[in-house]
N, C-alpha and C positions, 0 to 999 in steps of 0.2 A: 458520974455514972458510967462512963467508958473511957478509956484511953484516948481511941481514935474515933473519930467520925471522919466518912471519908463521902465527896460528894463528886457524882460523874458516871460515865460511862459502864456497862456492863455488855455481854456478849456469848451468847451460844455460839460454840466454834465446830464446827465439822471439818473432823481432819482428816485429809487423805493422804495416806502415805505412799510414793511414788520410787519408780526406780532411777527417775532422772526427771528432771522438768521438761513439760513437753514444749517443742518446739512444732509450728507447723511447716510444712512440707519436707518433712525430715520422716526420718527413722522412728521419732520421738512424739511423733504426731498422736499416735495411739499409744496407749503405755496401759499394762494392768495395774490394777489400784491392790499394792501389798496389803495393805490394813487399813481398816477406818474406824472413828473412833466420834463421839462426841462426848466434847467435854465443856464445861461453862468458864467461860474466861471474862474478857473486858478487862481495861485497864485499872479502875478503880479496887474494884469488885476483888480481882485478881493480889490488889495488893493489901486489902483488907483481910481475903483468905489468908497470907503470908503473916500479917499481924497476929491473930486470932489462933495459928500452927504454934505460934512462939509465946500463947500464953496471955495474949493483949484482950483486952474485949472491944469490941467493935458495933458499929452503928452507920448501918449505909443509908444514902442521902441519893436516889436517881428515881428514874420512870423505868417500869416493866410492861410490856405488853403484855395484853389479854389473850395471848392464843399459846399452843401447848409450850415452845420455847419458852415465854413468859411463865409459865405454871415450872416449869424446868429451875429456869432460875429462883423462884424464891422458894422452892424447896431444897433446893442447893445451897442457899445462902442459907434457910434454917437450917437443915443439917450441919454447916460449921457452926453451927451459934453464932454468927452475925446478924445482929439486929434489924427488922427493914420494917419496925414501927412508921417509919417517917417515907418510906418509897410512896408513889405516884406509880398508881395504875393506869394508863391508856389505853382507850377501846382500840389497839394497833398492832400491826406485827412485833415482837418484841426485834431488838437488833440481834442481828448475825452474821457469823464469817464463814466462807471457807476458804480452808489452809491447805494450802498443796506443800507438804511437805518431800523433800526430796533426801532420802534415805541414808546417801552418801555421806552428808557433811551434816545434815539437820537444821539447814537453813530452810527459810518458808518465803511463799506469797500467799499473800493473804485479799482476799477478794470480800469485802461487804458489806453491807447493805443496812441502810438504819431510817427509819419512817419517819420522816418532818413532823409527824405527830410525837413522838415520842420526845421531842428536844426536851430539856430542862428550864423553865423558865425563874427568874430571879423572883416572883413573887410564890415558886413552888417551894422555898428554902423559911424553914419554921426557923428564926431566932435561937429560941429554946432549942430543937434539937440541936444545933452546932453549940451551942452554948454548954451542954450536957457531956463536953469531949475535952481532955485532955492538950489535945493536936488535933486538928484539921488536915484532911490531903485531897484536894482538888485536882483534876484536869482541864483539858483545853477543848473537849468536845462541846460543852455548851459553856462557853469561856463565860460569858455575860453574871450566868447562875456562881458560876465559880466565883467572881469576884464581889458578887454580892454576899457567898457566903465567909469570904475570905474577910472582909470591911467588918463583918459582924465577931468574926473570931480577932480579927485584930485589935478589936474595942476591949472585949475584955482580957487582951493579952495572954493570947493562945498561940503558938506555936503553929505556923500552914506550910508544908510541904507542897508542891504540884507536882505532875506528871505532865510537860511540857513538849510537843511534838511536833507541833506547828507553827506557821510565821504569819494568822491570820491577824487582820485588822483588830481586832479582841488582845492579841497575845501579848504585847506590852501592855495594856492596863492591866494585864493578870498578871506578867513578871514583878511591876513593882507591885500586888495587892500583896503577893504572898511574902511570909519570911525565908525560909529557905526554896528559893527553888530549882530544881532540878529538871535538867533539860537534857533532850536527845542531842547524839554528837553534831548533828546538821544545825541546830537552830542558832547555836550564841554566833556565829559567822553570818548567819542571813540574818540577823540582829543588826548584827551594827557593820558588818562590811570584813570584820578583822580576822584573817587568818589564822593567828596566833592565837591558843585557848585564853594562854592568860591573859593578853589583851583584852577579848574579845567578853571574860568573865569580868574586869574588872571595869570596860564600859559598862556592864548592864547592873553591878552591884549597886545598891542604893543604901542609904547609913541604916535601915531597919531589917538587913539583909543578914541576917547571923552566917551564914555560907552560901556556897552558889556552888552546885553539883553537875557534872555532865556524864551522860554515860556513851562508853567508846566501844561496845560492843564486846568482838573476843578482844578486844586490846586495854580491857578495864575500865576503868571510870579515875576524872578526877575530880577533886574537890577542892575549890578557894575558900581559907579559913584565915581570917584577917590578911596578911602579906606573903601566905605561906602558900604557892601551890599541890598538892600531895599528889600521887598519880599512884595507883592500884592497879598493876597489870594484869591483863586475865588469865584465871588459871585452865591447866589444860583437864579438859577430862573428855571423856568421851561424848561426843553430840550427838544426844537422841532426838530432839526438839528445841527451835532454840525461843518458841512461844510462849509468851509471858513473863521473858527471864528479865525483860526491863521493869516488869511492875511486881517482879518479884525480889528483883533489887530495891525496888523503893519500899515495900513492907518492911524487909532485913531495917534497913536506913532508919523506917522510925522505931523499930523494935529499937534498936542499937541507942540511940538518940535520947531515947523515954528511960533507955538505961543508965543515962548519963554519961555513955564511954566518949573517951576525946575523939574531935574529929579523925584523924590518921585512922584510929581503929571501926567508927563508925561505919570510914569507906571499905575498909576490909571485911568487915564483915557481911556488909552491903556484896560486894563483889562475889563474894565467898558464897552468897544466897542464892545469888543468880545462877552459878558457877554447875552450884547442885543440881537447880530447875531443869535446866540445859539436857540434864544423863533421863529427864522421864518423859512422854509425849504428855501433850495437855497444858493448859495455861495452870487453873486450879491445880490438877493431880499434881502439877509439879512440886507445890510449895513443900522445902523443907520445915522440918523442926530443926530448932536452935542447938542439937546436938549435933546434927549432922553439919550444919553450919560452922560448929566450932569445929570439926574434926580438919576443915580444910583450911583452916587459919592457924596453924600451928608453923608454919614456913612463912620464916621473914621473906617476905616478897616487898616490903615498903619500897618507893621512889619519892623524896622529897625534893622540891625546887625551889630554896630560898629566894625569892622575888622582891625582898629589898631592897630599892632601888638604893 
């Protein structure tokens, strides 16, 4: 019935746009706020909108709060046509960020705040709805729910992606639940100890692990595909925002994937997705389509590292 089902995090973002980031007892202490913007993000959510741009259908799997952010996002997520037959309503503040964006470079801090009510519990994950998806893509905010829904997609031999960010006590039962997983540049090092990517990728692989992805920010992402490390360096464009451009690399990732392109190109066009998000503010607004995606993959930019020992 869909491509993806994706289960985890969502997020109202309030973005402020800044002339510098404030520092206190400086200059910088007070700053006027150039633009402000809200726009609906989360990492899940975020990467299901990016699916859904490029054609996929989609079925989101988390908790929305009861209050107007809550009302915000699921008319947000209808308007893309993501499914949220199967969300969990909570009588709570829906989750929220605000993003101090600093204008210069389009780098952010991000400040926010999410209700212990709202968590995802493993007995909120319907069988059937993950069963009803093509590929699964999980996060690490309610790890527990994630690996439960991940045990259930693996049964029937479905394909699980994560969006991996953290090095909490959860986070290894969810590196090995899923098949491919994909991890922020910090975690495979506070994994296992190893500075070295490829090391540190080929600790954490396990034999049900089809790839192991990392994203490196403006310096690309790479990806372990059997003994082969590839490395996708990041393209230059101009930085308007650089919010959501990790979970809008991982949409690209399984559009590319469900398309059966080989890994090297997967990661590029993965890169290439992010790359786009970067030039719009907003997490959602950013997502491209797959046209504009393919315009900035036309320059061989590959780096491969044959790692046969």
């Amino acid at each position: 019935m869909f491509d993806v089902v994706g289960v985890g995090a969502n997020s109202v973002d309030f973005v402020y746009r800044l002339p510098a980031y404030p520092r206190r007892d400086s200059a910088f202490a007070k700053l006027p706020i150039t633009d402000c913007l809200v726009s609906c993000g989360g990492q899940v959510t975020t990467a299901l909108s990016t699916c859904v741009a490029m054609g996929l259908r989609a079925s989101y799997i988390g908790t929305i709060g009861s209050d107007e952010n809550g009302r915000r996002m699921r008319d947000e997520l209808g308007r893309r046509g993501i499914n949220i037959t199967h969300t969990v309503t909570r009588d709570a503040a829906n989750p929220f960020a605000v993003i101090l964006l600093d204008e210069r470079d389009g780098e952010r801090i991000v400040l926010w705040r999410r209700d212990p009510q709202v968590a995802l519990a493993p007995r909120d994950i319907d069988p059937d709805a993950i069963r009803s998806g093509r590929l699964l893509h999980v996060d690490d905010v309610d790890a527990e729910a994630g690996i439960e829904a991940a045990r259930i997609a693996r049964e029937r031999g479905m394909l699980v992606t994560s969006d991996i960010e953290q090095t909490t006590e959860h986070v290894r039962a969810l590196v090995n639940a899923v098949t491919i997983p994909i991890f922020a540049e910090h975690v495979p090092a506070a994994l296992t100890g190893e500075s070295d990517m490829d090391r540190a990728l080929k600790a954490l692989r396990r034999p049900h692990h089809a790839m192991l992805c990392v994203t490196l920010g403006s310096r690309g992402a790479m990806l372990l595909a059997g003994e082969t490390l590839h490395h996708e360096p990041g393209i230059q464009v101009k930085v308007v925002d650089t919010t959501g451009a990790g979970d809008v690399f991982r949409g690209a990732f399984i559009y590319a994937l469900l398309r059966g392109d080989a890994p090297v190109d997967i990661l590029r066009f993965a890169n290439a997705a992010a790359a786009v998000s970067c030039t719009r503010p907003g997490a959602m607004n950013s997502v491209p389509t797959e046209a504009e995606v393919t315009a900035l993959t036309t320059k061989p930019t590959k780096i491969t590292k044959d790692t046969n020992p």
